[in-house]
N, C-alpha and C positions, 0 to 999 in steps of 0.2 A: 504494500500500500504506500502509494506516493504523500510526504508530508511534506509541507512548508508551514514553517511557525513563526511569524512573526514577533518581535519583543521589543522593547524601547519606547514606544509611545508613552506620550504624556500631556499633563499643562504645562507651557510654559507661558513666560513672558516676549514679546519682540525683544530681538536682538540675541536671543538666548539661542542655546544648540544642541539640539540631539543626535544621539546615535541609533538608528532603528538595526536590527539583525535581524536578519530569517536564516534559520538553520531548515537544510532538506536532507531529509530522508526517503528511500525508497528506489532511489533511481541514482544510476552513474552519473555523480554531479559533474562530471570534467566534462562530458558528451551535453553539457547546456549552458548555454547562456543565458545570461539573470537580470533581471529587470523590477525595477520600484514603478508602481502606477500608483496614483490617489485621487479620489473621489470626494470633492467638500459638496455638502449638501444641495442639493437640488441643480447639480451639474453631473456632468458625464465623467468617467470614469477618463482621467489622463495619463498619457506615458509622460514619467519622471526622469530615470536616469537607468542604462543599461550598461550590461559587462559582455565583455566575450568571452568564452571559455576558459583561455587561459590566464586573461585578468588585461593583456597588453592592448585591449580595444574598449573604447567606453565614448559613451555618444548622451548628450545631455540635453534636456528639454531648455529652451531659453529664459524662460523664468528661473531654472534654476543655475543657468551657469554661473560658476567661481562663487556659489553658495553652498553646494552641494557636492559631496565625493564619495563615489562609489568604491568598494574594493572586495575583495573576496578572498578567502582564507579555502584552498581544494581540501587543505588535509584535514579542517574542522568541517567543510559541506556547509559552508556560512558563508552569505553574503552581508556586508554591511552600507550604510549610507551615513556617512557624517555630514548632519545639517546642523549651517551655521547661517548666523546671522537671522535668523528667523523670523517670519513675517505674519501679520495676520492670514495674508489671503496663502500663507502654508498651510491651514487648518481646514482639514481632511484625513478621510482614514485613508492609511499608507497599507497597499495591500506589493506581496513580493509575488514573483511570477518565473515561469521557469520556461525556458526553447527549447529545443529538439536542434543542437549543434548551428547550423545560420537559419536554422528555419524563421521566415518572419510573424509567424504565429504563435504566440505562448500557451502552450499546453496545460499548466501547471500553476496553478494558485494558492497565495494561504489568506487565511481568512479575515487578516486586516490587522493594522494598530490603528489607534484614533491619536493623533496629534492636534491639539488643540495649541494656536499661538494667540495670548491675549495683547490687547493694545495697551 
């Protein structure tokens, strides 16, 4: 059984910074590449920030460039996002997502953090 678990969310304050992880289980993590999408209320679910397999490709949504850094640990099956500088319109639940090698489709979901960024 395929797991993605998200951890890290929170409240914070603007300006402040979290680190969310999704640890996967179930599947050859090296044969996917990782992806943060997030969802604030009564919008569409968005792509955040993405990894390549081996960690040496990463492609960032422009709201969050030079706020946001992706990286991933193969030998823990952990992806991480360090978000910095923090904004209100950051606040959405931060869900992790998983590819099938360059596939452009994400297969693979966990079931969300809520990051709430106050003003």
């Amino acid at each position: 059984q395929v797991r993605l678990v998200e951890s890290g969310g929170g409240l914070v304050q603007a300006g402040d910074s979290l680190r969310l992880s999704c640890t996967v289980s179930g599947l050859s993590f090296t044969n996917y590449g990782m992806g943060w999408f997030r969802q604030a209320p009564g919008k569409e679910r968005e792509f955040v920030v993405g990894i390549s397999r081996s960690g040496d490709s990463t492609n960032y949504a422009d709201s969050v460039k030079g706020r946001f850094t992706i990286s991933r640990d193969n030998s823990q099956n952990t992806v991480y996002v360090q978000m910095n500088t923090l904004k209100p319109d950051d606040t959405a639940v931060y869900y992790c997502a998983a590819r099938w090698r360059e596939a452009v489709k994400y297969s693979y979901w966990g079931q969300g953090t809520q990051v709430t960024v106050s003003s």
